[in-house]
N, C-alpha and C positions, 0 to 999 in steps of 0.2 A: 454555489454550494460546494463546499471543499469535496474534493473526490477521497472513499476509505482507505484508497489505499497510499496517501500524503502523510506525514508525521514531520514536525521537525524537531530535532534533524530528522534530515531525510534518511531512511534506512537503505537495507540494499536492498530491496526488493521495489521499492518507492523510486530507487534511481534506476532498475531495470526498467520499470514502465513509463517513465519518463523521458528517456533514450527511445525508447522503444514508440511512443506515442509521436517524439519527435523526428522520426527517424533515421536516427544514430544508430550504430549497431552498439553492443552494449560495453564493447572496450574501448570507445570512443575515447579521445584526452580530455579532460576535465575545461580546457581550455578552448576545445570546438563545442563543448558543451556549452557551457557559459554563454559564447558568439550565436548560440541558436536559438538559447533562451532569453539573452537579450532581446532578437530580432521579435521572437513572439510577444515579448514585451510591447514592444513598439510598434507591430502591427495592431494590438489589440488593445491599445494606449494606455497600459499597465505602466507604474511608475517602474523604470529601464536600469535594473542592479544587475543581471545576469547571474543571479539566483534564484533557486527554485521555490518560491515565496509560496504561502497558501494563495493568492490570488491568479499567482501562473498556473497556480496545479488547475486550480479551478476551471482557467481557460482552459486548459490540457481535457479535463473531463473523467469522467471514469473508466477506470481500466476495462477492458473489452470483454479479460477474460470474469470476471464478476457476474457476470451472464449463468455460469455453472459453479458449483462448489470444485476446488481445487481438484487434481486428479487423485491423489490419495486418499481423499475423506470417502466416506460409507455410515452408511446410517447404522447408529448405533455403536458409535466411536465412542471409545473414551478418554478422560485425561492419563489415564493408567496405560493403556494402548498408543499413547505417543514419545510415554515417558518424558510428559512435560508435570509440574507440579499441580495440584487441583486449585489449591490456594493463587496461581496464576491464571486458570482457566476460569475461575471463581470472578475473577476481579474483573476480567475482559470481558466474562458476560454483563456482570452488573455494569461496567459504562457501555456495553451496546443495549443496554435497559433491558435486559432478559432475566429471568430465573438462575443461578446459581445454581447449577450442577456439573457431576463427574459425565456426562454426556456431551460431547462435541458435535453440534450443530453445525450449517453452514456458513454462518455468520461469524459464528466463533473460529472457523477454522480459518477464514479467510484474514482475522485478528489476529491468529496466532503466523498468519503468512506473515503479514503486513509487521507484526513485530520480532519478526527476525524468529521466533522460537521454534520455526519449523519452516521447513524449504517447499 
């Protein structure tokens, strides 16, 4: 099952748990990256590019912290309270199959991590 927080391209938050899952610290060079995601390749006989493919993510698993909603979300957030747009908030709800509103949920919030729109 691909893990929510994978996208490709991978973003930066997707290369921070990635690193971080592998453990890299996060200003690791791109080139000990690759050598480590290779290895997991090949340990788990994934076809061996040393890139971070939906199927390595997969191996990799789900980010640890998805356990809790981010630290900044609070019940009763809104798109308005992020100064992200609604019409973006709108659309990430409808592909995590949810309802369509100006309310930021925890699922949402963790989509708005995962696509970069908030830290």
């Amino acid at each position: 099952m691909t893990p929510g927080w994978y996208r490709s391209p991978l973003t930066a938050y997707g290369a921070r748990v990635a690193r971080r899952k592998l453990g890299l610290p996060e200003d690791a060079p791109e080139a000990v990256f690759q050598m480590v995601v290779r290895g997991l390749q090949e340990l788990k006989g994934l076809r061996v590019t040393g890139h971070l493919d939906e199927a390595t993510a997969a191996a990799l698993g789900e980010a640890v912290e998805w356990r809790n909603p981010p630290d900044w979300w609070r019940d009763g957030l809104t798109a308005q309270d992020l100064a992200v747009p609604a019409d973006v908030v709108h659309r990430l709800q409808g592909r995590l199959g949810l309802k369509p509103t100006d309310v930021i949920d925890a699922s949402t919030a963790w989509a708005l991590v995962v696509e970069g729109l908030v830290e």
